[in-house]
C-alpha positions as CSV (number, residue, x, y, z in Angstrom):
1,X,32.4,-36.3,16.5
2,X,29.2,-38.2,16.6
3,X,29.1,-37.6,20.5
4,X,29.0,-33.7,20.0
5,X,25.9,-34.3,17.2
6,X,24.3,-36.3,19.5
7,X,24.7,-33.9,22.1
8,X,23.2,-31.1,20.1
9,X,20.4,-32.8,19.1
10,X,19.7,-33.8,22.6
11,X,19.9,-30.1,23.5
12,X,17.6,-28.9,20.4
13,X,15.1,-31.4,21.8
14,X,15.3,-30.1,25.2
15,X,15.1,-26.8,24.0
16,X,11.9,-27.7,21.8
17,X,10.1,-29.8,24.6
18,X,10.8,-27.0,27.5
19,X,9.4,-23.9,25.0
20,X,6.2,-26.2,24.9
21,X,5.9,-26.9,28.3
22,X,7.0,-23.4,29.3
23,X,5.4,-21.5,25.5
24,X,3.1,-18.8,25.1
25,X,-0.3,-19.0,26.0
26,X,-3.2,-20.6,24.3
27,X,-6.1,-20.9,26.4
28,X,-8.8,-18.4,25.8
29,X,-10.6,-15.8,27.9
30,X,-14.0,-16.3,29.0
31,X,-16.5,-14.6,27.2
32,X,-18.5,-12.0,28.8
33,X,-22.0,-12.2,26.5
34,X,-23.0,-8.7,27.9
35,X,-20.0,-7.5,26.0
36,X,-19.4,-9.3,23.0
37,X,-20.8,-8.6,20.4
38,X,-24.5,-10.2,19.8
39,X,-23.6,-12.5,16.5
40,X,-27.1,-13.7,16.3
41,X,-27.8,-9.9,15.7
42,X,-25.8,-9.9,12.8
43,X,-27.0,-11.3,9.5
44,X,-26.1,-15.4,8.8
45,X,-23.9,-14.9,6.0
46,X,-21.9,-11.9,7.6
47,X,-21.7,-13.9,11.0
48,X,-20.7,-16.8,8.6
49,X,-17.6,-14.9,7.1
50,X,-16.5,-13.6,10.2
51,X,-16.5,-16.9,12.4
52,X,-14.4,-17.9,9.5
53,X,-12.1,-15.2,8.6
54,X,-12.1,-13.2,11.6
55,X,-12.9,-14.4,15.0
56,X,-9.7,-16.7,15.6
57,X,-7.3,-13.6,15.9
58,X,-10.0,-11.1,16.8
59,X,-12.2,-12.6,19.3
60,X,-11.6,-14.6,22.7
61,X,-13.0,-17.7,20.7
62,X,-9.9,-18.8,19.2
63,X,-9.5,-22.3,18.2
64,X,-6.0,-22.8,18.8
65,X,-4.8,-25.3,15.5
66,X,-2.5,-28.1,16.9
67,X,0.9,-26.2,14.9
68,X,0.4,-23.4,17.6
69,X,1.3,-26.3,20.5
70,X,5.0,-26.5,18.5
71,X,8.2,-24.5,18.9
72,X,8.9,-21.8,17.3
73,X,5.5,-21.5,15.3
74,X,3.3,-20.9,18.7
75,X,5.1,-17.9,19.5
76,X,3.7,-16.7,16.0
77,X,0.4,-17.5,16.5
78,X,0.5,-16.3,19.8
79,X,1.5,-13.1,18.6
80,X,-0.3,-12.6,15.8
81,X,-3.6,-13.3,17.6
82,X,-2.7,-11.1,20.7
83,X,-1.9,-8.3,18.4
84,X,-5.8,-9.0,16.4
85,X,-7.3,-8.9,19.8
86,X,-5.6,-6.0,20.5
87,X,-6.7,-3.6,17.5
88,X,-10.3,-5.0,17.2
89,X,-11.8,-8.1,19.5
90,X,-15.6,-8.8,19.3
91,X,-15.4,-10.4,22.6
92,X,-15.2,-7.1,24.1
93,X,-17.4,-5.4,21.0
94,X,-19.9,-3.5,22.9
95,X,-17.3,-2.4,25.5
96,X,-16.3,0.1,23.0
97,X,-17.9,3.4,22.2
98,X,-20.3,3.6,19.2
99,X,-17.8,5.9,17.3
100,X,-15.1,3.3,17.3
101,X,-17.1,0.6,16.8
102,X,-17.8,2.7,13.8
103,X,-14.4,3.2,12.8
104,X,-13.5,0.2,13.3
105,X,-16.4,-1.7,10.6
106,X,-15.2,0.9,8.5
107,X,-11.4,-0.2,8.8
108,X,-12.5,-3.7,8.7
109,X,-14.1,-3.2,5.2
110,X,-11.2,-1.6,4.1
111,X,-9.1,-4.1,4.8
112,X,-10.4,-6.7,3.6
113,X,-11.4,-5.0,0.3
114,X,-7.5,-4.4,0.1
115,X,-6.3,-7.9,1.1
116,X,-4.7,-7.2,3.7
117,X,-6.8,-9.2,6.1
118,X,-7.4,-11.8,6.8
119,X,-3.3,-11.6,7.2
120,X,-2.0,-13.8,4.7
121,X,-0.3,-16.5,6.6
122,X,-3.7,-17.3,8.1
123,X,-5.2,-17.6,4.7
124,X,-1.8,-20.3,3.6
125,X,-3.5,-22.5,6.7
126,X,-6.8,-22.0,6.5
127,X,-8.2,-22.0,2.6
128,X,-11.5,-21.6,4.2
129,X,-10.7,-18.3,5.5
130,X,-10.1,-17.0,1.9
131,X,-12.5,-14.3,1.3
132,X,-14.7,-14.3,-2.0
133,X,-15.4,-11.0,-4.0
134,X,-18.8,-11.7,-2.9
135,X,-17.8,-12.7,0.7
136,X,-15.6,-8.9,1.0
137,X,-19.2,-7.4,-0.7
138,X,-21.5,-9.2,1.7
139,X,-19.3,-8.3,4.7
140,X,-18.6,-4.4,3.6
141,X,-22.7,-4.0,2.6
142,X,-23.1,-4.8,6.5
143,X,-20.2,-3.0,8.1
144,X,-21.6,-0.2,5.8
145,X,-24.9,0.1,7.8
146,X,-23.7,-0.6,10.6
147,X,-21.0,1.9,10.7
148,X,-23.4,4.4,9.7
149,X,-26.2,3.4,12.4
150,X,-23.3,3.5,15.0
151,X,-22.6,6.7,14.0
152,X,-26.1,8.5,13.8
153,X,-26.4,7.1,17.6
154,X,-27.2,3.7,17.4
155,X,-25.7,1.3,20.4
């Protein structure tokens, strides 16, 4: 009996140590500057709430927190910060056209005026990500005029 416990355990450790060795990837893209979008452009407190609350899951600047090194959890965070990358990455910010960079300040706002970002498993782990009333106001007031100079033409 205690030969086939120990022989499971053995197994789950095997199991755990090979999907770290063999897990998703955590290393980050380099960052093309000519692309990504110019934070020193934006104003402090905006560029503030975003290195905070947005740029682990939507930019190529990730910084990788040592539970996404550890079985099953790092396939989460993997995920979770492929799919943000995927919908919206400032990395790649002036890559996109005007209009969607538009559309996508606009969905941003909207977003976060709702709740629903920053996704709320990111908030449980990071408290500092936690967005004040006058953090969503201070980010929306920006993504407003932004949006709208996109829009009228602006690059």
């Amino acid at each position: 009996m205690h030969r086939g416990v120990g022989l499971a355990a053995a197994a789950i450790v095997v199991a755990v140590a090979a999907s770290a060795a063999f897990g998703p990837d955590r290393t980050n893209p380099a960052v093309d500057r000519t692309v990504a979008l110019d934070v020193g452009s934006v104003p402090a407190p905006v560029a503030s709430i975003m290195r905070k609350a947005c740029f682990d899951c939507h930019s190529d600047e990730t910084r990788w927190p040592w539970y996404a090194s550890v079985p099953p959890v790092s396939l989460l965070v993997a995920h979770d910060v492929n799919k943000g990358r995927s919908h919206l990455n400032f990395s790649e910010w002036r890559s996109y056209n005007p209009f969607d960079r538009a559309d996508m300040l606009d969905e941003a706002c909207k977003r976060v005026t709702s709740g629903e970002m920053p996704i709320w498993p990111y908030r449980l782990l990071h408290p500092e990500a936690r967005l004040s009333a006058a953090d969503i106001a201070t980010l929306c007031d920006w993504t407003r005029v932004e949006a709208d100079r996109l829009a009228s033409g602006g690059d």
